[in-house]
C-alpha positions in Angstrom: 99.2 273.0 -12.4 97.9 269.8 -13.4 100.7 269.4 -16.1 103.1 269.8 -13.5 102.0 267.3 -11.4 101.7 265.0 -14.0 105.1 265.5 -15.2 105.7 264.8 -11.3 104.5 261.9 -11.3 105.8 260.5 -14.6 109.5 261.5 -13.4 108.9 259.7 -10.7 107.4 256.5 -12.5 110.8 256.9 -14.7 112.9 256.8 -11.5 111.3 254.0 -9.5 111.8 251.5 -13.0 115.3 253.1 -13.3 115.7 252.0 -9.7 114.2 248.6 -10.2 116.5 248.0 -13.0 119.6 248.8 -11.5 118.4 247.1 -8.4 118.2 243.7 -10.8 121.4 244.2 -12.2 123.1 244.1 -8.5 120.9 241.0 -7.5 122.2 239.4 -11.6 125.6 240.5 -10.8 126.0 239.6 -7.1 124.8 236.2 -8.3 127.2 235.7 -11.1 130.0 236.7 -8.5 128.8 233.9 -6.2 128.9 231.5 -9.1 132.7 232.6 -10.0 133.5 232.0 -5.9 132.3 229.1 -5.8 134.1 227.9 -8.9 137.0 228.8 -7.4 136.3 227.3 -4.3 135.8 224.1 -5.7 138.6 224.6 -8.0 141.0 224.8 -5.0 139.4 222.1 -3.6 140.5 219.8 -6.6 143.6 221.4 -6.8 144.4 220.5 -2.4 143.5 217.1 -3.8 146.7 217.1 -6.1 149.1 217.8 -3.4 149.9 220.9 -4.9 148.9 223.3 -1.7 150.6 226.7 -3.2 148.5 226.8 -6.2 145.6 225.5 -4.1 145.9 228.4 -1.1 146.1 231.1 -3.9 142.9 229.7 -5.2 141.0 229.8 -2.5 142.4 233.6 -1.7 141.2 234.4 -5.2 137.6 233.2 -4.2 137.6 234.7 -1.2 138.4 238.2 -3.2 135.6 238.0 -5.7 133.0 237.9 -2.9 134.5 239.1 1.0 130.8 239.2 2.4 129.9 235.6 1.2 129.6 232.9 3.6 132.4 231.3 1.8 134.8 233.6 2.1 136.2 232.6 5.6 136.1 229.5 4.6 138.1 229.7 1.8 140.7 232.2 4.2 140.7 228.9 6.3 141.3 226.5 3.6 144.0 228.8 2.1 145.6 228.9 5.5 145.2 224.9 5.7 146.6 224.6 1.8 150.0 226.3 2.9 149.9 224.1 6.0 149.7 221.1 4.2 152.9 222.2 1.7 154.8 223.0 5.2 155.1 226.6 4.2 154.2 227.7 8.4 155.2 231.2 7.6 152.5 231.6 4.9 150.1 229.8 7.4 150.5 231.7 10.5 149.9 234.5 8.3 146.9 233.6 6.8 145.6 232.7 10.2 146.5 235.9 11.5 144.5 238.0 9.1 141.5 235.6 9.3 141.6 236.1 13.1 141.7 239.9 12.6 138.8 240.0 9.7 136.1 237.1 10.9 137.0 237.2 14.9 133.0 235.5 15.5 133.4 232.8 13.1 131.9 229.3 14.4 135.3 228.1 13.3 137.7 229.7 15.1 138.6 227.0 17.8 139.9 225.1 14.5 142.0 228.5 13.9 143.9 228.5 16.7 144.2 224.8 16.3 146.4 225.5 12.8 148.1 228.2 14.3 149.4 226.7 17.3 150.5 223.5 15.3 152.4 225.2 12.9 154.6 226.7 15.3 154.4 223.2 17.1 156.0 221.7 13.7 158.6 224.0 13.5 160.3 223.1 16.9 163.6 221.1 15.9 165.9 221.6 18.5 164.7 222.9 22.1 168.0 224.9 22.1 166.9 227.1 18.9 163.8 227.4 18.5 162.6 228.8 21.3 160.0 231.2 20.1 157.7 228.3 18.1 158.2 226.2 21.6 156.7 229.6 23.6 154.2 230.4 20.6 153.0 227.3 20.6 152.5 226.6 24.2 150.8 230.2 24.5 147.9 228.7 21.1 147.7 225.6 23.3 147.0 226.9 26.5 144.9 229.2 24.9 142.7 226.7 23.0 142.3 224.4 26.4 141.0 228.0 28.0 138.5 229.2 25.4 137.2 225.7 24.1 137.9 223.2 26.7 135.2 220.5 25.2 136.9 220.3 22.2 138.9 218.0 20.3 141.1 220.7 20.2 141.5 221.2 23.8 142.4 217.3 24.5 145.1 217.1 21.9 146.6 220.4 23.6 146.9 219.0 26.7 149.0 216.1 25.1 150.9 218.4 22.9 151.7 221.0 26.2 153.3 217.6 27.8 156.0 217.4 25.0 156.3 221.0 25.0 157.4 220.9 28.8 159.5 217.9 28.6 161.2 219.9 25.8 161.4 223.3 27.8 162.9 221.2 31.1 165.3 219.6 28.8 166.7 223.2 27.7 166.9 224.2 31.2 168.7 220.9 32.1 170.9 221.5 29.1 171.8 225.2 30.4 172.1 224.0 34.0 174.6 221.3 32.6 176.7 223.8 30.7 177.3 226.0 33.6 178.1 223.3 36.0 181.0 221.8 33.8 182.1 225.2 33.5 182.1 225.1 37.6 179.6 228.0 37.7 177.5 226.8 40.8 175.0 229.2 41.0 173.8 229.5 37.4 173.7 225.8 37.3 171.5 225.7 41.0 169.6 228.4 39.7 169.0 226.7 36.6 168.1 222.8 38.3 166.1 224.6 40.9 163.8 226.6 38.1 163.5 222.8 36.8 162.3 221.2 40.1 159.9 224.1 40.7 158.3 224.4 37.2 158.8 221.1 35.6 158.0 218.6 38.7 155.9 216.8 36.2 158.9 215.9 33.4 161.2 213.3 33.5 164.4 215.3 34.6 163.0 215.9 37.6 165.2 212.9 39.5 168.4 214.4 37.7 167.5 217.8 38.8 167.2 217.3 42.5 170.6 214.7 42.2 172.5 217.6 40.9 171.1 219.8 43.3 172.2 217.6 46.1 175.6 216.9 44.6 176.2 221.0 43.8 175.6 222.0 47.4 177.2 219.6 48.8 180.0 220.6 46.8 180.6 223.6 47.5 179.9 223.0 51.6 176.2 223.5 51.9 175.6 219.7 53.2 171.9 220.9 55.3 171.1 221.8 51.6 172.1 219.3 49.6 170.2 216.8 52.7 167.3 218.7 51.8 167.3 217.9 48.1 168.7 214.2 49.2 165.4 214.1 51.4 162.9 215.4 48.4 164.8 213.1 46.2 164.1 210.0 48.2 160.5 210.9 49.4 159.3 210.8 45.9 162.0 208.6 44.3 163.8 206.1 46.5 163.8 203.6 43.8 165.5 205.7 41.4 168.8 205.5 40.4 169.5 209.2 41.1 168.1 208.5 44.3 171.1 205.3 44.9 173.8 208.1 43.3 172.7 210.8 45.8 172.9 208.9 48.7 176.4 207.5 48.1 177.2 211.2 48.1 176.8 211.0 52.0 177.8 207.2 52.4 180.3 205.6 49.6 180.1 202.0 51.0 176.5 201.6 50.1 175.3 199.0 47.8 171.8 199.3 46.9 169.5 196.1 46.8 168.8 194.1 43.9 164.8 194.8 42.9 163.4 192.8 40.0 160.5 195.0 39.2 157.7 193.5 36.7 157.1 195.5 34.2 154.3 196.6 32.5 153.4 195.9 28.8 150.5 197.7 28.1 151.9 201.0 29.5 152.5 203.8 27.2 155.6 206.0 27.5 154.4 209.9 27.0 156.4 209.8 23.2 154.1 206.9 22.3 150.5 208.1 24.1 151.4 211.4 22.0 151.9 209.4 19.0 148.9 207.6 19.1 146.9 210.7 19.0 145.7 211.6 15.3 146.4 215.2 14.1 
């Protein structure tokens, strides 16, 4: 009896130090693995430095294979994401964003996520008539960031960069609206001038919108309508020279008055307060 307990106990000895071992060999291994991460880290770093953001982003993917549950391996999912940015390859950087929004949804930096993301499709908007879906995309990562992290940095260049986007949106609705009305379609152009006044009262082709408005109905007949528009028009615009274009609609003899209007040198147009923020 006393045998077998002892060769108990001595099995047991063997497995605990077997256990010990291997144990050390995880914590050696884990440590080397770290080491070869971080290398790679820093080599992508060095790499980013270069210009050269392909090679860089496919280093920093390779560290953040050799060790997913290291702290560094969202980071180097971001700075991957950040090396295609910088190379203009948006495709490859709305991906990567993606998939780092999918595997590290609680990381401390994910206002900076949507940041990238909604500026790559930002960057991709070349003509308001074509690219609609960055134009939508982007507004939707803007509006999203001003929601979920108002304090930020983030948040404050959104609301500048959701200006533009409307002035660009208006201006494809004012482009539409002009198409059908030289092709003498009234009521996709009203239609069109009328989604302008009501969801774009802030842009600048607000004054146009309401002019056409008054000059379409009145037109076709509908002169109470097109007094309406003539009204809104010169409530919130007489000095414009929609307003003056408008109202010789319903009196060609008028001349309007000769205003010399100072003007302001420090004031900013939108393009150029947009421009003066740094990305």
């Amino acid at each position: 009896m006393r045998s077998i307990n002892f060769y108990l106990i001595l099995t047991f000895v063997f497995f605990l130090s077997c256990a010990k071992e291997e144990k050390n060999v995880e914590v050696i291994l884990e440590k080397e693995i770290n080491l070869q991460m971080i290398d790679a880290y820093e080599e992508g770093i060095e790499i980013l430095e270069t210009g050269d953001g392909l090679l860089a982003a496919k280093k920093f993917s390779e560290a953040e294979l050799l060790f997913p549950q290291s702290i560094w391996a969202p980071r180097s999912a971001l700075m991957a994401a950040y090396s295609y940015y910088t190379n203009e390859y948006h495709n490859d950087t709305i991906y990567e964003i993606e998939r780092f929004l999918k595997t590290y949804p609680k990381h401390p930096r994910t206002d900076y996520a949507y940041y990238l993301l909604a500026i790559s499709y930002y960057d991709q908007i070349v003509d308001e008539r074509k690219d609609l879906e960055a134009i939508l995309k982007s507004k939707e990562y803007f509006e999203l960031l001003i929601k979920l992290y108002p304090k930020t940095d983030y948040a404050e260049d959104s609301m500048f960069k959701l200006e533009l986007i409307n002035e660009i949106l208006a201006s494809k609705e004012m482009y539409l609206a002009k198409y059908y009305l030289d092709k003498q379609k009234w009521i996709p152009a009203i239609n069109r001038y009328k989604y302008v006044v009501e969801k774009y009262n802030d842009s600048i082709f607000i004054e146009e919108a309401l002019h056409r408005l008054v000059e379409i109905h009145y037109r076709i007949g509908l002169q109470e309508e097109a007094k309406k528009y003539a009204y809104l028009l010169g409530y919130n615009y007489q000095s414009s020279e929609w307003y003056e274009m408008s109202y010789k609609i319903f009196n060609s003899s008028y001349k309007p008055l000769e205003i010399k209007v100072k003007k302001d040198k420090n004031k900013k147009t939108l393009i150029q307060r947009i421009k003066s923020k740094i990305f």
